[in-house]
C-alpha positions, 0 to 999 in steps of 0.5 A: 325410910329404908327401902325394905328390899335394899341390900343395905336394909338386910345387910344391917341386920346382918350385922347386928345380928353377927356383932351380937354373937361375934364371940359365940360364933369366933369360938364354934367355927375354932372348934378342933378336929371338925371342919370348920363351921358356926351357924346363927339363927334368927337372922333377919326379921322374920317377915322380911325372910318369908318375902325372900322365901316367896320371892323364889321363882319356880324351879322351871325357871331354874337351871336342873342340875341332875346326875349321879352327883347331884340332883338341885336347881339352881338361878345365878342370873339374878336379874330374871328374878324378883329384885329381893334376892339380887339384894338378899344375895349382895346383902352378904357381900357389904364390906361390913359384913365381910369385914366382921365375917373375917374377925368371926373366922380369922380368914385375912383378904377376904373378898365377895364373889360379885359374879357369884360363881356357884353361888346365888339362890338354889332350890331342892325338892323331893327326891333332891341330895347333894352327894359328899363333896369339895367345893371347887378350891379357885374362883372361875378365873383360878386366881383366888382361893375359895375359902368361905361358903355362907348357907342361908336357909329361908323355907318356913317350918321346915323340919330336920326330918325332911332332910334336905339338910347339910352334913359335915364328913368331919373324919372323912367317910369312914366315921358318920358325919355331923348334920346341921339342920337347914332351919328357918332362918339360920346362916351356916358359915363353912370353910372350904379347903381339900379336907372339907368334904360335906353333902346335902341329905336326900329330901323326903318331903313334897316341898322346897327347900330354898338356899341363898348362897355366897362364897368368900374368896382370898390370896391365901389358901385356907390351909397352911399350904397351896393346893388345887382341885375341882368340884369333887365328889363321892358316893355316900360310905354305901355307893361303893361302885359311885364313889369309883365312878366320881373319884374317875370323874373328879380326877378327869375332869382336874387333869382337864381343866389343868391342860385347857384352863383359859379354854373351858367355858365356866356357865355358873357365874352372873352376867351383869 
């Protein structure tokens, strides 16, 4: 029998749940003149996503990430926590998986982050958002390029009007964006390059909205040519005076990771 926490347990039905709706999900993340994105719902057997549901730790337990860009928490260190989400989190890191995710996406060379820089679990409650942003473009050893984001969202019942959801500034922030509800059950998968700017709505709702995260690293940059930059973010198209201020913070903060990159201290990121 299956050890039901095993990461091969879930990565199984990862895959068959993938290889059911390749084609479906090959032709939503092609879709033109969007950033790129499919989504899949009903992706574990539901009783196996409200034990990793019930396997968050409380948010005391979590690292607070609060200021004018972002309000959530966040466990890298996997290892503090119940096993189930170490073995959820690396479930999406199978080759198999990973292999068939490059065939859904067309992305070549695509490798897991096993040290889950940025990724990992991340909890949202009432009053937490995410502001418009870019991922950062590198791994935490700026060698390769971070091309895929996997959102796996596993809070029961929890409705679109909650907010807590992901949007996707598809034209920038001069045209409104294109929101995916964060449902019950359902992996988004996101490419992220210099033109992929998205953001988590504000939550309204006294309850958590719980997140297991990856990201897919490769050589080659997600678009046709190279670039760099840091985790970018922006006021919403009504925060005229905070996008000022994090457009200065974003352009401080490359110009200083570009003059002391092998001297800054990347603290996101799991210490086996």
């Amino acid at each position: 029998m299956i050890d039901p926490i095993s990461r091969n347990y879930y990565a199984e039905q990862i895959l068959n749940k993938l290889a059911q709706f390749k084609f479906d999900l090959q032709q939503e993340f092609a879709t033109d003149n969007r950033i790129n994105t499919c989504y899949l719902d009903d992706l574990l057997n539901v009783d196996d996503v409200i034990k990793i549901y019930n396997a968050f730790p409380d948010k005391k337990y979590l690292l607070q990430l609060k200021d004018l860009r972002e309000y959530k928490y966040v466990g890298i260190q996997l290892n503090k926590f119940n096993p189930i989400l170490e073995e959820i989190v690396y479930a999406f890191q199978d080759a198999r998986v990973v292999q068939l995710i490059a065939e859904i996406t067309g992305f070549e060379q695509l490798m897991p982050d096993e040290y889950l820089y940025a990724g990992g679990v991340s909890l949202m409650e009432h009053g937490c958002f995410l502001n418009p942003h870019l991922d950062n473009s590198h791994d935490k050893d700026m060698i390769n390029y971070r091309v895929l984001n996997l959102l796996y969202y596993v809070t029961p019942s929890w409705l679109e009007t909650y907010g807590g959801n992901l949007e996707l500034w598809d034209q920038d922030l001069k045209h409104p964006c294109r929101t995916i509800h964060s449902k019950f059950n359902r992996l988004v998968i996101m490419v992220t390059n210099k033109t992929s700017l998205h953001s988590v709505s504000p939550i309204n709702h006294h309850g958590q909205r719980c997140c297991v995260s990856n990201y897919y690293f490769s050589p080659k940059p997600a678009d046709k040519q190279n670039y760099y930059h840091v985790t970018s973010f922006r006021g919403r198209p009504e925060q005229k005076l905070r996008d000022i201020v994090l457009r200065g913070d974003a352009r401080l903060r490359k110009l200083v990771r570009k003059i002391f990159k092998n001297r800054i201290k990347k603290p996101h990121f799991y210490r086996k």
